[in-house]
N, C-alpha and C positions, 0 to 999 in steps of 0.2 A: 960265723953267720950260720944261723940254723939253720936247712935245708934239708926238703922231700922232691924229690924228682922221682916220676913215676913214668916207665916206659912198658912196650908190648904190645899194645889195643892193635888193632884193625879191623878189619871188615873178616867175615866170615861165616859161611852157612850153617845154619840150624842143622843141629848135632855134630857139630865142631869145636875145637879145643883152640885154648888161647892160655899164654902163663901171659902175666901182667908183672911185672919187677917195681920197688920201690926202694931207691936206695939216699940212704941218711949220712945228714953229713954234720959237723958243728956243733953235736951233742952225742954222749955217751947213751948210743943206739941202743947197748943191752940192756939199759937198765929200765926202758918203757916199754908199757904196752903198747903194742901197734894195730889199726883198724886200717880195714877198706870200706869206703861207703861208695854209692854211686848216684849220681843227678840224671832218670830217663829225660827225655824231651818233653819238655811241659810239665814235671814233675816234682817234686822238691827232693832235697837228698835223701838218701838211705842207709841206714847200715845192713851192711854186707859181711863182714866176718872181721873177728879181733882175734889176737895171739898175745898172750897176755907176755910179760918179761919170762916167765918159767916156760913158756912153752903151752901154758890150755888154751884152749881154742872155743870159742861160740860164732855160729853162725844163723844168720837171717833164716825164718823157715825155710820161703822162696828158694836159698841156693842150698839147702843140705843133704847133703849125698853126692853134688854135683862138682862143690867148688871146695876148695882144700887151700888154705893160709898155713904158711910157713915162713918161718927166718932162718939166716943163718948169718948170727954176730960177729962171725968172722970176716963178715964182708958190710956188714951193715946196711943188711939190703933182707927187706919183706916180700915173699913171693905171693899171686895170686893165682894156683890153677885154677882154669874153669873147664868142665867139661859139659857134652852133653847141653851147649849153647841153645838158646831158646831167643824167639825175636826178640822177646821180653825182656832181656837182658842187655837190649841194645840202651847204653848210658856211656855219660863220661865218669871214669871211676877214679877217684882221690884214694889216697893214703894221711891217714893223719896220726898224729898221737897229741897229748897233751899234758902238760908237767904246770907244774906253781911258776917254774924257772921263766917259762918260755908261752905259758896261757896255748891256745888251740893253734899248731902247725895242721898246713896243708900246704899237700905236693898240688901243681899247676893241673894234673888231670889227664887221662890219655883217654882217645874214644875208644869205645866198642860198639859196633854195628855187627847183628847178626842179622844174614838175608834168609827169607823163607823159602 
């Protein structure tokens, strides 16, 4: 069974740091790209940062410089630093990828709440 479970989020003040974890199960992790997006309140989702299978990275204007996406296939698990939290960033944030195999995976979602 394919599987994204995404853990980390909490609550936290503006100019505070949060790693968010997503870790894969069910599918041959290394061989996809992986993305975070996030849903604000009242908002629709967004992309937030990819890591592609090799390792390149793009990120949303909004978080760059701030927020840093990493893997490591050995464990099959996508990290999300965030630093330098803004209210603005308060959302639930998904991890997804997508293959022909498996159409569009997403993990269940973790919050992030930054207080001002």
């Amino acid at each position: 069974q394919v599987q994204l479970v995404e853990s980390g989020g909490g609550v936290v003040q503006a100019g505070g740091s949060l790693r968010l974890s997503c870790a894969g199960a069910g599918f041959r992790f290394s061989l996809y790209n992986m993305a975070w997006y996030r849903e604000p309140p009242g908002i629709q989702r967004e992309f937030v940062a990819r890591i592609s299978s090799g390792g390149g990275e793009d990120y949303a204007d909004s978080v760059k410089g701030r927020f840093t996406i990493s893997r490591d296939n050995a464990k099959n698990t996508v990290y999300l630093q965030m630093n330098n939290l803004k209210p603005e960033d308060t959302a639930v944030y998904y991890c997804t990828f997508s293959s022909i195999n498996f159409g569009v995976t997403w993990g269940q979602g973790t919050q992030v709440t930054v207080s001002s």
